[in-house]
MARVEX-591778 format. One record per residue (C-alpha): residue in one letter; x, y, z; residue number from 1. Coordinates in steps of 0.02 Angstrom, whole numbers. Layout:
code | px | py | pz | pos
a | X | Y | Z | NUM $
...
END
This chain:
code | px | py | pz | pos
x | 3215 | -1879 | 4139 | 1 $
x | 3138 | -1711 | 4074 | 2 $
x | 2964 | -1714 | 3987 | 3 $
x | 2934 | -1614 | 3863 | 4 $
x | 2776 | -1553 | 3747 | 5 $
x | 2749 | -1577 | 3571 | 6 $
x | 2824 | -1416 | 3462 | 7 $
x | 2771 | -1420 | 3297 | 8 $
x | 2894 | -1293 | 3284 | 9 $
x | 3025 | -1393 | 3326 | 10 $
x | 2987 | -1525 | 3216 | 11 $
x | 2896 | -1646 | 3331 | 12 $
x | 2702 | -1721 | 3307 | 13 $
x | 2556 | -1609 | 3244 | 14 $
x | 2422 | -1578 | 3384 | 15 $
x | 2244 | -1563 | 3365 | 16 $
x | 2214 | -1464 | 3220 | 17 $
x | 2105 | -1531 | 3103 | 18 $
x | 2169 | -1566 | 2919 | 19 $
x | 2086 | -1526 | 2768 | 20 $
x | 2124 | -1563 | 2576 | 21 $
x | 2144 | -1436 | 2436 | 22 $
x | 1957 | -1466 | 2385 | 23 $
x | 1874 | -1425 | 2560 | 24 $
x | 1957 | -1270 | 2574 | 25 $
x | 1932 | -1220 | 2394 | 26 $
x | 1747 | -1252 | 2433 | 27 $
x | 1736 | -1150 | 2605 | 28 $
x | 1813 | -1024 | 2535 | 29 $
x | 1701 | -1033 | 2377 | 30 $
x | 1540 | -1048 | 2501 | 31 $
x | 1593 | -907 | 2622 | 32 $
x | 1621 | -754 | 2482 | 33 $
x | 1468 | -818 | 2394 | 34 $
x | 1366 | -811 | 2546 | 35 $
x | 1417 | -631 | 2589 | 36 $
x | 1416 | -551 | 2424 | 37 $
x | 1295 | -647 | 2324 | 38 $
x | 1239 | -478 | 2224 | 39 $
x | 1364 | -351 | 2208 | 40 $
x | 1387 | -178 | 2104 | 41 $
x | 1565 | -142 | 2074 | 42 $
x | 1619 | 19 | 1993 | 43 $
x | 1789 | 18 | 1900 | 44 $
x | 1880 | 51 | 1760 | 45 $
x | 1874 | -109 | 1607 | 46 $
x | 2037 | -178 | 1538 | 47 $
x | 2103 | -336 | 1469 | 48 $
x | 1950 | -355 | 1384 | 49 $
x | 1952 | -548 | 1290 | 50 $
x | 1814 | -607 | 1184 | 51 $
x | 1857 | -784 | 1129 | 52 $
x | 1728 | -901 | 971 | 53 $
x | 1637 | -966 | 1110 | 54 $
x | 1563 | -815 | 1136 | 55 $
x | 1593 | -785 | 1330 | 56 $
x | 1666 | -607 | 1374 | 57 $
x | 1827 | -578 | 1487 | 58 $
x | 1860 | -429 | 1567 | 59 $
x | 1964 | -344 | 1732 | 60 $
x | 1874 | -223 | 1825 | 61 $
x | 2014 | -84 | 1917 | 62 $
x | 2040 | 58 | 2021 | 63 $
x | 2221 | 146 | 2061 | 64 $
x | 2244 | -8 | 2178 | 65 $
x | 2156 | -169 | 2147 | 66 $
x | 2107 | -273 | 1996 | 67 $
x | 1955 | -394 | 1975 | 68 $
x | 1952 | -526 | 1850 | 69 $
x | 1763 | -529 | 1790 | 70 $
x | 1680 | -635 | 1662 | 71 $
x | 1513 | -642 | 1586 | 72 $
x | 1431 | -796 | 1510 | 73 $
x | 1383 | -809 | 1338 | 74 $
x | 1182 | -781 | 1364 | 75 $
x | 1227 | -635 | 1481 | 76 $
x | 1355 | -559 | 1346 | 77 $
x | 1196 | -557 | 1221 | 78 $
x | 1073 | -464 | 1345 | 79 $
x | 1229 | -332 | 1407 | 80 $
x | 1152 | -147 | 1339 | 81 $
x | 1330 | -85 | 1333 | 82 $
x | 1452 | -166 | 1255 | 83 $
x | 1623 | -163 | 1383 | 84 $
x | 1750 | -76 | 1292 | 85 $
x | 1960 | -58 | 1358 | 86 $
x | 1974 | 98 | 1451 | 87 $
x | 1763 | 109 | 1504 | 88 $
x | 1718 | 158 | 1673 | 89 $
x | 1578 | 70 | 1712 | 90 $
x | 1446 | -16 | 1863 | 91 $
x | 1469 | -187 | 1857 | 92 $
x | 1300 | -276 | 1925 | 93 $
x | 1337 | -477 | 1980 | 94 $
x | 1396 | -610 | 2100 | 95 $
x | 1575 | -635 | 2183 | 96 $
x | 1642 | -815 | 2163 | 97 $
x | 1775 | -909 | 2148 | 98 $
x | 1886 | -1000 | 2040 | 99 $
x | 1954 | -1172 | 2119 | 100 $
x | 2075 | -1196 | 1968 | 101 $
x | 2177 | -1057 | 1971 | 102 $
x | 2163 | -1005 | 2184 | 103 $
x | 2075 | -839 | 2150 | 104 $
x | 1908 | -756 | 2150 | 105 $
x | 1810 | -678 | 2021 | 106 $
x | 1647 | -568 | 1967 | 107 $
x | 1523 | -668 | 1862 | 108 $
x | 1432 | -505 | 1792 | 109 $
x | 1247 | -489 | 1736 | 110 $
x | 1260 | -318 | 1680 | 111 $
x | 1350 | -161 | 1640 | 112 $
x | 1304 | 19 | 1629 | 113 $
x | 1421 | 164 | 1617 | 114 $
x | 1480 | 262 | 1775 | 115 $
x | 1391 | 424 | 1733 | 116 $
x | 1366 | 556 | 1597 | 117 $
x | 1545 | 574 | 1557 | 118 $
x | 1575 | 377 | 1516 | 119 $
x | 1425 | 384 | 1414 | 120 $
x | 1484 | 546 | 1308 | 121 $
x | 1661 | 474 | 1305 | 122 $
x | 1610 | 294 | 1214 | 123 $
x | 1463 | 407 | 1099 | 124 $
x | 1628 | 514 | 1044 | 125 $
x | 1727 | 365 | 986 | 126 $
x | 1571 | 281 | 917 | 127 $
x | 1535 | 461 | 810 | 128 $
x | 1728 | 438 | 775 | 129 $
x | 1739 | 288 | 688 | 130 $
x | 1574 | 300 | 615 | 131 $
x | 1603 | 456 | 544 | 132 $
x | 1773 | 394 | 485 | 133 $
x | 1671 | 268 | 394 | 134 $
x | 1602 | 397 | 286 | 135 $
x | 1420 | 374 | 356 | 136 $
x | 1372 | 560 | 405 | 137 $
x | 1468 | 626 | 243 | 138 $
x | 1334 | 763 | 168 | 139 $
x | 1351 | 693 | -18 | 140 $
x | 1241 | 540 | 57 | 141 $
x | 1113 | 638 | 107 | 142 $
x | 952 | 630 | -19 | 143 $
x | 817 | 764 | -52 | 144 $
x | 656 | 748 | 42 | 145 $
x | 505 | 711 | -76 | 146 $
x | 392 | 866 | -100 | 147 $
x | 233 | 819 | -69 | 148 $
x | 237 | 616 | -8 | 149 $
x | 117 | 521 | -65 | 150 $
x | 137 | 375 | 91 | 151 $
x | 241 | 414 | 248 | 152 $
x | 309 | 278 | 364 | 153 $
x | 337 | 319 | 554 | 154 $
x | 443 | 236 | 678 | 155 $
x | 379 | 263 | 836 | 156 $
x | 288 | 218 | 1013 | 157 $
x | 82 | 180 | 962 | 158 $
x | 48 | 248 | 1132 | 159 $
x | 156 | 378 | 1156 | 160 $
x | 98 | 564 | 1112 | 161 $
x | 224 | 582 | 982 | 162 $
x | 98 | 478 | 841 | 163 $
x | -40 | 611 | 887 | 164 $
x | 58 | 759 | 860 | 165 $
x | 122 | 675 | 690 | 166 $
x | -71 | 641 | 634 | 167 $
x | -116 | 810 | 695 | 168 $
x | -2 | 925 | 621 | 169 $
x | -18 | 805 | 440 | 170 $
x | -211 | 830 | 448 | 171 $
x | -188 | 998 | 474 | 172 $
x | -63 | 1061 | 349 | 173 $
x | -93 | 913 | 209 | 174 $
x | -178 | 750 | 261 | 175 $
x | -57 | 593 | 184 | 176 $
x | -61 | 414 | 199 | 177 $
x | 20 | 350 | 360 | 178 $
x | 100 | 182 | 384 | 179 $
x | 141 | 164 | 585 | 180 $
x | 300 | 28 | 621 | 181 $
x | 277 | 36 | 809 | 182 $
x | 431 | -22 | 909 | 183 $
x | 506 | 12 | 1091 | 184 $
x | 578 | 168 | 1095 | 185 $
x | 703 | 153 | 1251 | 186 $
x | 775 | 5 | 1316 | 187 $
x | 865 | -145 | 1253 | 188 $
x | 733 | -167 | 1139 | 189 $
x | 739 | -7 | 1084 | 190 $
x | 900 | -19 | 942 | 191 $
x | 848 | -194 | 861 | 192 $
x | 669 | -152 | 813 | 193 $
x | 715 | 28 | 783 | 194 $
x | 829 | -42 | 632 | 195 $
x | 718 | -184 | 583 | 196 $
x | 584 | -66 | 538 | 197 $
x | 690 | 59 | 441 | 198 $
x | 742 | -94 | 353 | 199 $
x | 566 | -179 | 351 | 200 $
x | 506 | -8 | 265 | 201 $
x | 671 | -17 | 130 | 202 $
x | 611 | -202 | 103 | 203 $
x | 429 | -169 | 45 | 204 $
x | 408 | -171 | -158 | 205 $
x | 348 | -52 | -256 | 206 $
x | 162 | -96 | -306 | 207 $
x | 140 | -215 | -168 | 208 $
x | -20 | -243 | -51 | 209 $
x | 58 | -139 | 58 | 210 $
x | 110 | 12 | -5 | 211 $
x | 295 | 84 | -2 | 212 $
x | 345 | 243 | 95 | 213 $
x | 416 | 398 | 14 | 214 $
x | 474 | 457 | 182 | 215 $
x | 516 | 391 | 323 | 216 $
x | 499 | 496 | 508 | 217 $
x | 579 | 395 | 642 | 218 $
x | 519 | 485 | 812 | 219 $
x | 520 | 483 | 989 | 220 $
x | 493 | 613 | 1140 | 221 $
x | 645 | 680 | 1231 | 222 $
x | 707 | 612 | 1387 | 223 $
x | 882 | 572 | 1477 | 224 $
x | 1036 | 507 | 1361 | 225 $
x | 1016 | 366 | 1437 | 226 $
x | 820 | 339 | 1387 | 227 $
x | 887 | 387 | 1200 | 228 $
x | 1042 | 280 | 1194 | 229 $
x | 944 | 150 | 1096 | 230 $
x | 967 | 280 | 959 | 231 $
x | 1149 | 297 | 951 | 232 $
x | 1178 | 116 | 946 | 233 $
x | 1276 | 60 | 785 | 234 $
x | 1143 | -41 | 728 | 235 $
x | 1037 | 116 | 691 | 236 $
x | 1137 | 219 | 650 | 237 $
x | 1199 | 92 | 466 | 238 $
x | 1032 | 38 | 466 | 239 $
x | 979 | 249 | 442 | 240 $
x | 1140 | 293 | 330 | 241 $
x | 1094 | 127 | 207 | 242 $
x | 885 | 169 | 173 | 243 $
x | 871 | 208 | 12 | 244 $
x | 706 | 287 | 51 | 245 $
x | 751 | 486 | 132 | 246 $
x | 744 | 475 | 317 | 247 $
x | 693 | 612 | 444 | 248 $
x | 762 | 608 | 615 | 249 $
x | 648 | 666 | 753 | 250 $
x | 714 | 592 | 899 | 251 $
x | 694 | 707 | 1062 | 252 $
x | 683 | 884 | 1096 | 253 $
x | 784 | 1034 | 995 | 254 $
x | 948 | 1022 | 1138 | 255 $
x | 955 | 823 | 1081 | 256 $
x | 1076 | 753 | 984 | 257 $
x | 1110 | 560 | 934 | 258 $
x | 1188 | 472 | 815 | 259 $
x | 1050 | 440 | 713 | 260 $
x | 1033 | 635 | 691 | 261 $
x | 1205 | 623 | 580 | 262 $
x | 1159 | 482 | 480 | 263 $
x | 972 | 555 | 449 | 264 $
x | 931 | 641 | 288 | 265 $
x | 863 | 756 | 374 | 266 $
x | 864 | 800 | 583 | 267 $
x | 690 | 867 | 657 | 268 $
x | 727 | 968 | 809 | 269 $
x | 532 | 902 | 856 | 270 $
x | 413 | 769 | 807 | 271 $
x | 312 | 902 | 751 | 272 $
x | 444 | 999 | 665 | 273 $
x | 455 | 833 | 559 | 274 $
x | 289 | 808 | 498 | 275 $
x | 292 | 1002 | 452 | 276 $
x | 451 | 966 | 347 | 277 $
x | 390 | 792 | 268 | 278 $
x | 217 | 906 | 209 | 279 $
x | 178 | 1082 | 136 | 280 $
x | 34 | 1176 | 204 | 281 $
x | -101 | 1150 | 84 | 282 $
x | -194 | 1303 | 85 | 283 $
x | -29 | 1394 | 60 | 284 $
x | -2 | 1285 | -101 | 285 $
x | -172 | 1312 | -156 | 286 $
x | -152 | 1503 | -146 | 287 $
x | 47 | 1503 | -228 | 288 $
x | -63 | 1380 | -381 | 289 $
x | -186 | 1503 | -392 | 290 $
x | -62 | 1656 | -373 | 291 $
x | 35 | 1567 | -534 | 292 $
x | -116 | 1539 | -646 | 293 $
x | -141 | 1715 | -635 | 294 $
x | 8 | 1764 | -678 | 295 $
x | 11 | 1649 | -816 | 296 $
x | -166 | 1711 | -866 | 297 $
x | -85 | 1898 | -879 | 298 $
x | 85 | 1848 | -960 | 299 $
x | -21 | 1749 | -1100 | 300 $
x | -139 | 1899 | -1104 | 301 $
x | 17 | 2037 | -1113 | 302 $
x | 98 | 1917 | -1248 | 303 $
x | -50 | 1915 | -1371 | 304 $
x | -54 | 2108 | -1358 | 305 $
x | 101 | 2137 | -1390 | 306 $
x | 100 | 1997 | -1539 | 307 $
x | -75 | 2099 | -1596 | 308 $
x | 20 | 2247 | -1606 | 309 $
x | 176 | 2207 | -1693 | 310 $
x | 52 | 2119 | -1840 | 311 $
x | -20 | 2268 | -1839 | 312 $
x | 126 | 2374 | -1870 | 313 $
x | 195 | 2249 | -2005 | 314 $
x | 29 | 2245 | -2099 | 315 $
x | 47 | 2420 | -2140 | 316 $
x | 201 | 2405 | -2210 | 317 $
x | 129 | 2295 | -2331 | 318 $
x | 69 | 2336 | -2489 | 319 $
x | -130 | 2325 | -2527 | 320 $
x | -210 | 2132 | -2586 | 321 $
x | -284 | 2213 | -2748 | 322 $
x | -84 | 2295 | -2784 | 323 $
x | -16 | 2099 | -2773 | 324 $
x | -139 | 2004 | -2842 | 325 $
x | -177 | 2123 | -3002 | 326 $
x | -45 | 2061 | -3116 | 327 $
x | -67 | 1889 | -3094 | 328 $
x | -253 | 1897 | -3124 | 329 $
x | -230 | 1977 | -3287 | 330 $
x | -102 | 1832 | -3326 | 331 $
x | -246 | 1732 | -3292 | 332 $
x | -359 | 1809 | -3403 | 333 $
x | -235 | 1813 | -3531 | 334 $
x | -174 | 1637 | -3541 | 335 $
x | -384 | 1586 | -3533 | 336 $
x | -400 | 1652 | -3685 | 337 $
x | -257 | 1577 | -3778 | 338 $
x | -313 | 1406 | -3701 | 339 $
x | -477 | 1334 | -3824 | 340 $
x | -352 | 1373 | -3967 | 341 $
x | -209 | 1293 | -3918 | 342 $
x | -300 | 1153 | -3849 | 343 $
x | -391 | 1144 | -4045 | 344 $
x | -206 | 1164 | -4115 | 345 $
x | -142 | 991 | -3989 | 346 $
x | -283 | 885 | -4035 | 347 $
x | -258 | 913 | -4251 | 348 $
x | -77 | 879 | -4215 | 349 $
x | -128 | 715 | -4114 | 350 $
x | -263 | 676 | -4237 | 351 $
x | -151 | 675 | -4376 | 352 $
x | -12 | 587 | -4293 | 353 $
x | -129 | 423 | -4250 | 354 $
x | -177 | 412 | -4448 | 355 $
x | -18 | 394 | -4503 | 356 $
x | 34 | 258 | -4352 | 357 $
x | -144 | 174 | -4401 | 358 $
x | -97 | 166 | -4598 | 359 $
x | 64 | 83 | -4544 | 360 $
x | -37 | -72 | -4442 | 361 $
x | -57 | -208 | -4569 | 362 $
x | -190 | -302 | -4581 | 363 $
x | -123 | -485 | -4568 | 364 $
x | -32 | -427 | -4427 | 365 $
x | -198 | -404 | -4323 | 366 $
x | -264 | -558 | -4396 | 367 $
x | -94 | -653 | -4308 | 368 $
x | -134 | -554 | -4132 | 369 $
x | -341 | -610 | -4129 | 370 $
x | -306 | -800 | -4191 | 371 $
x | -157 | -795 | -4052 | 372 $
x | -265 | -741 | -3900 | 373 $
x | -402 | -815 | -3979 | 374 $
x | -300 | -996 | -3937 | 375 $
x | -258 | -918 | -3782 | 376 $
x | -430 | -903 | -3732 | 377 $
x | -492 | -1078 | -3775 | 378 $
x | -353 | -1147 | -3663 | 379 $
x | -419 | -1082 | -3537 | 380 $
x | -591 | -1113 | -3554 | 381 $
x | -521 | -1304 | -3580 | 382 $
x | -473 | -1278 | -3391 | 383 $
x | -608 | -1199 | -3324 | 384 $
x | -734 | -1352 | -3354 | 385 $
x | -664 | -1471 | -3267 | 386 $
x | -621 | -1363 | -3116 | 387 $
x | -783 | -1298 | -3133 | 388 $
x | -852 | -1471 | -3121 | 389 $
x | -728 | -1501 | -2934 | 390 $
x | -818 | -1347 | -2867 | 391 $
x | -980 | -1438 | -2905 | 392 $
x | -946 | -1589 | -2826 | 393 $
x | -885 | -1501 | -2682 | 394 $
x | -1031 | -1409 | -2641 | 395 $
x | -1138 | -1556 | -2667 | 396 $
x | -1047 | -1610 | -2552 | 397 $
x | -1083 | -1470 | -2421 | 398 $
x | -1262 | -1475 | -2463 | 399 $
x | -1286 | -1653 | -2396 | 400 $
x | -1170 | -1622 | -2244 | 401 $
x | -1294 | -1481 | -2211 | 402 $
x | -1441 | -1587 | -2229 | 403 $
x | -1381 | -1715 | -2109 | 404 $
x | -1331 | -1571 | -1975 | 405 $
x | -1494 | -1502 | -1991 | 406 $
x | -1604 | -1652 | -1985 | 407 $
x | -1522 | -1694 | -1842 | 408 $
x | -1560 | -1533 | -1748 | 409 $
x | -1737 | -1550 | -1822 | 410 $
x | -1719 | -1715 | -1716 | 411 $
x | -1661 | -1638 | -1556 | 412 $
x | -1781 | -1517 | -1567 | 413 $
x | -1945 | -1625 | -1574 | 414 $
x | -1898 | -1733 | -1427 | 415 $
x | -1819 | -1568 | -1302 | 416 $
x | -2004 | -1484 | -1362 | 417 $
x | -2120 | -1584 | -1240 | 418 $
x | -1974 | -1612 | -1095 | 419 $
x | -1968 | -1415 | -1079 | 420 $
x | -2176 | -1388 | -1094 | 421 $
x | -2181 | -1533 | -978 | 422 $
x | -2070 | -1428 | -851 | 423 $
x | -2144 | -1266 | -882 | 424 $
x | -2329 | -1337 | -837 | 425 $
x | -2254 | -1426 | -682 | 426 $
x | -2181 | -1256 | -636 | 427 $
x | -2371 | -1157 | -676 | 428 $
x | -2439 | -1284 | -564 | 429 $
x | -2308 | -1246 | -427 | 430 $
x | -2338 | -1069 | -435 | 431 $
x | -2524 | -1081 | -441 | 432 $
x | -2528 | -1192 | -290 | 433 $
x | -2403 | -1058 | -205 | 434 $
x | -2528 | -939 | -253 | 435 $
x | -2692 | -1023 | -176 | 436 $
x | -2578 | -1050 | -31 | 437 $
x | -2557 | -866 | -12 | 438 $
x | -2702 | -795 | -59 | 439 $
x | -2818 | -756 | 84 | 440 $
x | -2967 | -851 | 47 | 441 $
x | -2844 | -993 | 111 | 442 $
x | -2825 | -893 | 243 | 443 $
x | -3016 | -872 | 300 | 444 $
x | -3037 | -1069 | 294 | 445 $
x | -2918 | -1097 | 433 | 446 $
x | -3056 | -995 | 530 | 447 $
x | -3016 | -800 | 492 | 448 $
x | -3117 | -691 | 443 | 449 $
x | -3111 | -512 | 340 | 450 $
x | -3216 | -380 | 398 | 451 $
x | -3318 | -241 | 297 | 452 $
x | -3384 | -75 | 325 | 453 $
x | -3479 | 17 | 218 | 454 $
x | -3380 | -70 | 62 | 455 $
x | -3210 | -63 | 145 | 456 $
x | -3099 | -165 | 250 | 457 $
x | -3116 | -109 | 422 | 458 $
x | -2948 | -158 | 541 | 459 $
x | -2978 | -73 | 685 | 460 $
x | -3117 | -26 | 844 | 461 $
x | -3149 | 145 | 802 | 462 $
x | -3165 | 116 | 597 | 463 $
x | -3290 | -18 | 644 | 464 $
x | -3391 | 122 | 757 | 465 $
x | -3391 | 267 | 619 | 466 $
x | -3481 | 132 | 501 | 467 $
x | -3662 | 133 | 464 | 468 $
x | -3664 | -63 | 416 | 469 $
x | -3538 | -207 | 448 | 470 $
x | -3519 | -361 | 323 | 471 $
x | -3398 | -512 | 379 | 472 $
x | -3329 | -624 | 252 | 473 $
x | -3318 | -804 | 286 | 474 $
x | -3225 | -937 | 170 | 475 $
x | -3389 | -983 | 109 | 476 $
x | -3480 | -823 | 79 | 477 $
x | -3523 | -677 | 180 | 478 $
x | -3630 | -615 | 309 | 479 $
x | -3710 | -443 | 368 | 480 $
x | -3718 | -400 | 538 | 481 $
x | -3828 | -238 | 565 | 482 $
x | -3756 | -43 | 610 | 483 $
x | -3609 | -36 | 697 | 484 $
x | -3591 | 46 | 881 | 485 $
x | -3563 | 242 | 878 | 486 $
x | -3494 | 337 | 1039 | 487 $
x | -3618 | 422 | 1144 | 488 $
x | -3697 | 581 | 1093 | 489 $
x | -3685 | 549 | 890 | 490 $
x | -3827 | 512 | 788 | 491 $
x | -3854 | 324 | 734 | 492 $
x | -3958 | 286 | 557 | 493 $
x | -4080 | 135 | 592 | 494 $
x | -4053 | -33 | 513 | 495 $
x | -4152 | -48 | 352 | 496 $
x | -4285 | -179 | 324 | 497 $
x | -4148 | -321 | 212 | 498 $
x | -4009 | -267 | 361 | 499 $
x | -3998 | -337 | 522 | 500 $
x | -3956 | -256 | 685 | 501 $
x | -3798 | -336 | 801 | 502 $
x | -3884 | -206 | 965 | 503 $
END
């Protein structure tokens, strides 16, 4: 009977090999590529890109070869400074993994950034493209910088040299108000505060606490496209096209351009360049005023000659005052002459008139017209009385309320009298009391004394020396003590017979 071995080949029994279930090997596999490449940069070109409503991003990263399925979480989406776009070649920075439910491996990626210059100009031309497509860069948007600003707003760095040169070259061509929105100027920082301020600025109203800008410089120093990419983001660039306050771009040197420069009113090739364009040079204005008011002081001049003369030369072709005015005069005379006769002449004609219109009046007729008002009259002096007597009622009646008011403030009067003298003495007495308090006989009973030379107050060593006679003062009366000490070698006068001697 032959023996033979176990062939698994063949169909027979397995041998020692271990077994494992779908789970463990999912699992080794899962531990072994995460524990040899746990952080990974992958450089590739993006397609497939899949952003569903729960906000996670999907994306394959591939070369001419291979593809790699990558996905980034929703927090890590947020934070990404470039945005992955179909066609992108980019670094990929993240973690290999794997994906038990579907057998295949995947990059769970942190972070993006473009695979050099040429990405980078490649996604700013189709972000120019459909921006500009949008109408934001058009030139019919563009609005007129103020003249002469009365408050300018700066987006900037606080620390960065780009404020001083603003200040600077303002103070020295025509000192304005400055209102400083300081945000990050590079980074992913950089594009959100950038278009917060512009808008913060737009937001302020007109009269507030805090005054509005006329103008608007947004600023920064130059530096590498990728230290100004901040400034071509999209946020900046609508944020720039939609101020309603004129907007001067002044981001990095003359040979830099972002997108912010197109939506700008106005680009700055400088920070300084700016603040010369948002100001005129004040002396300069001063002189062009002062070069104007003389010109206007020699047109007005020229003008009033040249009026002077032309009078001049119509005034002789006038005729002379006595010429025009003769005729009428004699007119005058004329018709002054005729006037006391005429006016004689009117009043007989008047005269006579009234006589006859008088003999015409009857009298009975003006007997009828007096007995008429007459009645008229006694009517009304029938009415007057007894109104007459309301209106004295009435201001009986205002007498006595007048009497009462005033008795009554008689009243007040008498008893306020003694409370105020009563409060006026207790203040005298205060103030008296403060003033024996102060005085400085108070003072010499708590033991000082007040020293006298020769009539005057002596306060100090040598005063007391250069006296002939010293007199102290006590609270109780005062006291002479003799000739004062002199310094060696000056003469002393000797006490006198009433004056006693302190040596």
């Amino acid at each position: 009977m032959d023996i033979f071995e176990d062939d698994p080949a063949q169909g027979g029994a397995p041998g020692n090999a271990p077994e494992y279930t779908v789970s463990e090997i999912s699992g080794a596999v899962k531990r072994v590529i995460e524990g040899e490449f746990g952080h990974v940069r992958v450089r590739g070109e993006i397609s497939r890109v899949s952003r569903p409503s729960s906000g996670h991003l999907y994306f394959d990263l591939k070369d001419d070869r291979s593809v790699i399925a990558a996905v980034s979480w929703k927090g890590q989406a947020a934070k990404m400074s470039v945005k992955p776009e179909e066609g992108l070649e980019v670094i990929a920075t993240g973690r290999l993994t794997t994906f038990p439910g579907q057998s295949k491996y995947q990059l769970i990626v942190d972070d993006i950034v473009p695979a050099g210059a040429g990405a980078l100009m490649m996604m700013l031309e189709k972000l120019k493209a459909r921006l500009q497509a949008e109408g934001l860069f058009a030139p019919e948007r563009k609005q007129a910088i103020p003249y002469l600003p009365e408050v300018i707003g700066v987006v900037t760095s606080p620390s960065g040299a780009v404020i001083r040169d603003i200040l600077h070259r303002l103070r020295d061509r025509f000192p304005r108000r400055v209102l400083i929105w300081p945000v990050a100027v590079q980074g992913e920082k950089c594009a959100p505060e950038v278009a917060a301020a512009i808008r913060g600025f737009n937001a302020l109203p007109t009269g507030g606490p805090i005054p509005r800008p006329d103008l608007i410089i947004v600023a920064r120093g130059g530096g590498s496209i990728e230290d100004l990419w901040g400034f071509n983001e999209e946020i900046v660039v609508r944020a720039a096209a939609e101020s309603a306050i004129p907007l001067i771009s002044a981001v990095g040197h003359e040979t830099d351009t972002t997108l912010i420069d197109h939506a700008a009113d106005r680009r700055a090739p400088t920070p300084t360049a700016a603040a010369e364009m948002a100001v005129p040079v004040r002396l300069e204005l001063l002189a062009w005023v002062a070069e104007q008011q003389a010109r206007l002081g020699r047109a007005s001049r020229q003008r009033l000659d040249l009026r002077a003369q032309r009078l001049a030369d119509l005034s002789r072709a006038l005729g002379r005052p006595e010429a025009l005015t003769g005729p009428s005069r004699q007119r005058l005379d004329l018709w002054a002459d005729r006037l006391p006769g005429a006016l004689q002449a009117a009043a007989t004609r008047k005269r006579s008139g009234f006589n006859v219109i008088a003999g015409r009046v009857h009298a009975g007729l003006l007997t009828r017209f007096l007995e008429v008002e007459r009645a008229r009259l006694r009517d009304r002096a029938a009415r007057l009385t007894p109104a007459f007597a309301r209106l004295l009622r009435d201001g009986e009646r205002d007498r006595e309320k007048a009497r009462a008011e005033l008795a009554a403030k008689a009243e007040r009067m008498q008893r306020a009298l003694p409370v105020r003298l009563a409060a006026l003495s207790d203040r005298l007495m205060a103030l008296d009391r403060t003033r024996q308090t102060l005085g400085y006989r108070e003072t010499l009973r708590r033991g000082y004394a007040v020293v006298r030379g020769d009539g005057q107050i002596v306060t100090s060593q040598a005063k007391a020396s250069e006296a002939i006679a010293l007199e102290v003062e006590f609270h109780d009366g005062r006291l002479p003590v003799g000739a004062a000490a002199r310094p060696p070698g000056r003469s002393r006068k000797e006490p006198g017979p009433d004056q006693g001697s302190l040596f």
